[in-house]
N, C-alpha and C positions, 0 to 999 in steps of 0.2 A: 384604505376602505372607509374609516372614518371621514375622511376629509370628504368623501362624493358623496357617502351616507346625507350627511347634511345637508345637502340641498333638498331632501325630504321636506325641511320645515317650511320652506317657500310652497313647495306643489303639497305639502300634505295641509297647510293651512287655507291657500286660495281654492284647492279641490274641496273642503270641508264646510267651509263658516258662508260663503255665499250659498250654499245648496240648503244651509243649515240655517241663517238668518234673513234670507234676502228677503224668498218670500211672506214669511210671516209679518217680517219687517213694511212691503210692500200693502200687505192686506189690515194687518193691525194694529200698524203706527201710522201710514202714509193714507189711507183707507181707500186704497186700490181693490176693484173687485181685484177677486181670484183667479179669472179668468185672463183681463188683461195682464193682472199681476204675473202668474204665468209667461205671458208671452213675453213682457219683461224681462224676465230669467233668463227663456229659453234664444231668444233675438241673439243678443250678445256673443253668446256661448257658442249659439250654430256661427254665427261671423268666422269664428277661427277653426273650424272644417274647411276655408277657403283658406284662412294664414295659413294653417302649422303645415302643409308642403311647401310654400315658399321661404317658410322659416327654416326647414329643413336644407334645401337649396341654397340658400343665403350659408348657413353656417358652414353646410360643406365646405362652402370655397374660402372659409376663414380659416389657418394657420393656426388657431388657437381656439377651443370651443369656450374652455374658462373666462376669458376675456368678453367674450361675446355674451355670454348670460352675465356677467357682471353687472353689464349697463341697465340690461332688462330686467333683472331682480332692483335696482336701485329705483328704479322708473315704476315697476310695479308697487312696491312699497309705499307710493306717495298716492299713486291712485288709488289702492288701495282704502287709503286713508278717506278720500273724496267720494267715495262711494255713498258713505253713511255721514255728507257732510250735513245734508239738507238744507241747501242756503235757501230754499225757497220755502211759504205757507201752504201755498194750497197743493192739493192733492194731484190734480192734474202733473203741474209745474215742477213737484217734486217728481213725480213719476219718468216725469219724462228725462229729470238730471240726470236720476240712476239710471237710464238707460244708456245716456252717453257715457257716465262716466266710468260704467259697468262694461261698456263693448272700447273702453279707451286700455282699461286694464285687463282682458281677457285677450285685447292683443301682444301689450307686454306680455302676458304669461305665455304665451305660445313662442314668443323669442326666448326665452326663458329654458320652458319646461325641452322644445325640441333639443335643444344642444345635450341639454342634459340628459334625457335618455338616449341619445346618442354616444355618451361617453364609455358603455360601458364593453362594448362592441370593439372599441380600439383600447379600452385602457386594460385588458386582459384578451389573450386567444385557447382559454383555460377553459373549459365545458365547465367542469364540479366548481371551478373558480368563480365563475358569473354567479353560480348558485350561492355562493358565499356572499359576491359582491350584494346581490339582492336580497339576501338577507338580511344582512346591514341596512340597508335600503331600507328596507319595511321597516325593518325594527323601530328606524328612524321616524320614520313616514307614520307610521299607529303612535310614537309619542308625541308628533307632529300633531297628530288629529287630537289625540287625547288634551293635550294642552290647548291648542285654538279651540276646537269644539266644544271644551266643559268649561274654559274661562273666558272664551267672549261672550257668551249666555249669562255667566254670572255675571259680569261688570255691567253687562246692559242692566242686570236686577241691581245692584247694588250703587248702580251711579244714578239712578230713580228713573230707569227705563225709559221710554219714549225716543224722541229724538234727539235728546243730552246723552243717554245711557248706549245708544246707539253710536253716537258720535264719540265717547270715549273706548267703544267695544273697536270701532274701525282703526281707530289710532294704534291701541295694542297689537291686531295683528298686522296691522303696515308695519312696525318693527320690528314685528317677529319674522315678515319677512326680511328684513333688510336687514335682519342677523345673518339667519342662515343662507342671506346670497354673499355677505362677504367671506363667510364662514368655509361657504364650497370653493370659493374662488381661493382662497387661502391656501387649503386641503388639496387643490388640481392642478393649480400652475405649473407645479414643476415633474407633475406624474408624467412617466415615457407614456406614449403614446402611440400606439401599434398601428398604423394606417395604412392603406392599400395608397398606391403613389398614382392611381388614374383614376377618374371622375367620369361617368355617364357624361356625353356631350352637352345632355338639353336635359329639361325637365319632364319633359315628356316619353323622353325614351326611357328615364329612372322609374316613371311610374308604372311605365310598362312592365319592366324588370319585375317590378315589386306587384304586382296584380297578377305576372305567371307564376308567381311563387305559391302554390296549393298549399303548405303548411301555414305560411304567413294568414295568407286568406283567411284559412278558417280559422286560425286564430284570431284574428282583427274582428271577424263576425263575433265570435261567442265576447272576445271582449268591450266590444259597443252595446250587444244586447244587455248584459251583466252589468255595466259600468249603468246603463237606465233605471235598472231594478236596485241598485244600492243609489242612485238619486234619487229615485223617487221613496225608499226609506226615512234618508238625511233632511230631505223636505218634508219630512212628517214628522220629525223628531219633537218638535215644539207645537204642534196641534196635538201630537200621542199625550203630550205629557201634561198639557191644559184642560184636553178633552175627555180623555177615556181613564187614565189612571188618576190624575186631578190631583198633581204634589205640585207644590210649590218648588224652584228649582230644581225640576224633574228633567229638564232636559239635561243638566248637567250630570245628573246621576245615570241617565240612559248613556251619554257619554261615555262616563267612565265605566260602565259596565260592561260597553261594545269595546273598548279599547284596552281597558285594562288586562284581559286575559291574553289579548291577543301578542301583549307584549311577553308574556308566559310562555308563550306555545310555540315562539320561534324556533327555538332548536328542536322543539321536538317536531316541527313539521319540515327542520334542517334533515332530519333523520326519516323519515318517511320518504322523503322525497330522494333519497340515497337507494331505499329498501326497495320501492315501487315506483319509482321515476318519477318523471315530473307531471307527464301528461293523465296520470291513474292520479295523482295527488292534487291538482287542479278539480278535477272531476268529483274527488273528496270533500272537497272542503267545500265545491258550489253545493252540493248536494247535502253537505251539516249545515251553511245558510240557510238552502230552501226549506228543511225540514223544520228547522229553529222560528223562520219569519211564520208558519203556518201555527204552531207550536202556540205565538203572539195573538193570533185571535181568539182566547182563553182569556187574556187581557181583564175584560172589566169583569170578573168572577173571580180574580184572582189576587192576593196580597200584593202590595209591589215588590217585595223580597223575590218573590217568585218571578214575576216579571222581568225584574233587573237580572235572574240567573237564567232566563232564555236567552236574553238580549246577550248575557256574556255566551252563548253557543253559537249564537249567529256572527260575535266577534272574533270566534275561532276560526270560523269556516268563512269570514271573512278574509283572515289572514292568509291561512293554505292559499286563496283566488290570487291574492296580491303577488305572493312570493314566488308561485310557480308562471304564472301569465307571465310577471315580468321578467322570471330569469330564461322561459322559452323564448320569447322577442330576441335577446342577443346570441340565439343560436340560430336562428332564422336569417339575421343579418352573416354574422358570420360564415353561414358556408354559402350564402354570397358571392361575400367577398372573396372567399378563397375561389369561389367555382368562377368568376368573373375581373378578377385583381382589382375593382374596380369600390373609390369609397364613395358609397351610398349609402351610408346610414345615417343620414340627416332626412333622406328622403323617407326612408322604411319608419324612423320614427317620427315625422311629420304625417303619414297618416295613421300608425298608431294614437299617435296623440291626438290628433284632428277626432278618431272617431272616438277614444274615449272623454276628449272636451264635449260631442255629439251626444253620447250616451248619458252624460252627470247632466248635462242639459235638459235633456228630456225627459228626466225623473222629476223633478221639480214642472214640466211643464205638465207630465200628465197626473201628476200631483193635484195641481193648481186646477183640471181640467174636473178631475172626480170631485174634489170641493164643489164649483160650479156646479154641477150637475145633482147634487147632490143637498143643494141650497145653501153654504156653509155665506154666513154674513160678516163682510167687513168692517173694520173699524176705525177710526180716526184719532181713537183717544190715548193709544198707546197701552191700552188693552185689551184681550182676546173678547170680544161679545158673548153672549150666551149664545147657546147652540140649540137646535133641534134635535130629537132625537136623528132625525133623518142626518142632518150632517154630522151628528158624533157619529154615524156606522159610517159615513164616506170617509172620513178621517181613520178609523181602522179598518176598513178595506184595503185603500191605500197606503197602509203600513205595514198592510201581514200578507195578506192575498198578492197584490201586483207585486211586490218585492221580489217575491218567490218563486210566483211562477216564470218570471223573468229569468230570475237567474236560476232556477232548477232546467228548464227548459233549453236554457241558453248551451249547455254541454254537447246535446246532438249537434251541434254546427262542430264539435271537435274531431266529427266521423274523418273529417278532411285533411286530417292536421298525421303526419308521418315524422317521428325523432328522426332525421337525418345526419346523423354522427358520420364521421371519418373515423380512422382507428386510432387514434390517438385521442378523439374526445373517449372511442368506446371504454378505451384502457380505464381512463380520468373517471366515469363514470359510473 
């Protein structure tokens, strides 16, 4: 369990630090408006809505998933890196590096991330087992975030910000992925591997498969709406923390405030989810998010102690979303495969992944969109400008209000969604 835990640190750092640094990075160091900055973000991201089902199809037909994410975690790592190299001056010029070099590593990651949520669908046919496995998972994936999200913020402060602070922030987490891809590969090589011995023909008949599937659906819908409303958060993390609470390394401390409990509350949302299932316990935790982000527009009235102990409610209810989403997705695969004998789970988590790459995309673009609209002014200098009152409210709108209703909202799409056990998961569970 450990050894696939780890691959967390690849998908919990490149899901976190671009959603978290790019844009500010594109508006307040690069001096990108907001608006294109935005579409920057969002371009990239939406690209691997079209990879991650052929990435899914590609791995299926590979022998070994570990081997297969090896190259793409080694590959992402370096791009990674080039992200935040800025070899160019002007703003345009730069603008437009990150863009490529943003949609060059958003495709690694989609070679990457599909295999690996696919692994967990074959490396156990255990109902309460997955629940375990993703547990692990998380646990991993929130010290994942915790670590990339509260110290590449710091190191941009601390390496004297701008473009040098940036460029030494991208370095840290390229190796922080190119730990945990050698790390998983280490951990997976030699795990059995439970697999169904025939392959949907085409890609097209897999997708079909996976589009009549009414549980899967609705769960893919509520988790692309919800994966929008926690990016468009993560994209506000560093306007919250400059604009409306006004601490110096504030983002780091929202960081660890969001992440830190969350690493607390695993077993105990191990055990809820045993009590009340999984799908009552998904519904839990969207519903202690939305409560928590609305809770956040209290914000400039309030101490930041206080602040910091919403942000940790919202990291609770963060957590519940992560642990139960992902350990429903390999029950969905699984009775599949058993109803069908057929291995498709590179395909079922190629649009999983496609739509939540879709979703963390478009936090950040409507992010970017309420700035604009709201007049928020870019900079060049490598630091935030002052603001209007009109754009400090866009900046907490867009961190308490859209968040929320997002992901509060997003639970009616789960009216669709049916626990489909056989009686040996019912036993198991």
């Amino acid at each position: 369990m450990t050894g696939y835990a780890l691959g967390s640190l690849v998908t919990g750092a490149f899901g976190t630090v671009p959603g978290l640094l790019l844009l500010p990075y594109l508006t307040d160091t690069l001096g990108v408006t907001a608006g294109v900055a935005g579409l920057l973000v969002l371009l990239p991201k939406a690209w691997d809505v079209l990879v991650n089902p052929l990435a899914g199809r590609i791995s299926d037909r590979r022998g070994s998933r570990s081997r297969f994410l090896l190259v793409a975690g080694l590959v992402l790592g370096l791009l990674f890196a080039a992200i935040f190299a800025a070899p160019f001056a002007g703003g345009a010029a730069s603008g437009a590096y990150v863009a490529v070099a943003f949609l060059l590593a958003a495709t690694a990651y989609a070679f990457f991330q599909v295999p690996y949520v696919a692994m967990p669908a074959e490396l156990t046919d255990g109902y309460a087992e997955r629940t375990r496995l993703m547990t692990w998972r998380v646990a991993v994936l929130a010290l994942a975030i915790l670590i990339s999200g509260a110290v590449a913020p710091l190191i941009v402060e601390t390496t004297g910000g701008g473009r040098s602070g940036h460029r030494w922030s991208g370095l840290f987490v390229g190796a922080l992925i190119v730990v945990g891809t050698v790390a998983t590969y280490l951990g997976t090589r030699r795990a059995d591997s439970r697999i169904a011995h025939e392959a949907e023909p085409s890609l097209s008949a897999q997708l079909r498969v996976a589009s009549g599937n009414a549980p899967f659906r609705a769960l893919l819908l509520c988790w692309i709406v919800q994966a929008a409303g926690i990016g468009t958060m993560l994209a506000g993390v560093q306007y919250f923390a400059d604009h409306v609470i006004r601490q110096e390394t504030g983002g780091t401390f929202l960081f660890a405030a969001f992440v830190g409990p969350a690493l607390l509350v695993m077993p105990l949302w191990s055990r809820i989810g045993k009590r009340h299932g999984k799908l009552r316990s998904l519904i839990g935790g969207s519903l202690l998010f939305a409560v928590g982000a609305l809770l956040l527009l209290g914000s400039p009235a309030l101490p930041p102690v206080a602040v910091y102990l919403i942000v940790a409610v919202v990291g609770v209810g963060y957590a519940g979303q992560q642990v139960f989403a992902m350990a429903m997705l390999p029950d969905c695969i699984a009775h599949d495969t058993a109803r069908t004998g057929r291995r498709q789970a590179g395909v079922f988590t190629g649009l999983w992944t496609a739509g939540e790459t879709l979703g963390l995309a478009l936090g950040p673009g409507i992010y970017a969109l309420v700035l604009q609209i709201f007049g928020y002014v870019s900079s060049a200098t490598g630091e935030a400008a002052e603001q209007s009152s009109t754009a400090r409210l866009g900046v907490l709108l867009g961190f308490t209000i859209l968040p929320a209703l997002l992901v509060g909202v997003a639970v009616l799409l789960l009216r669709g969604y049916q626990e489909r056990l056989g009686p040996q998961e019912r036993r198991e569970a």
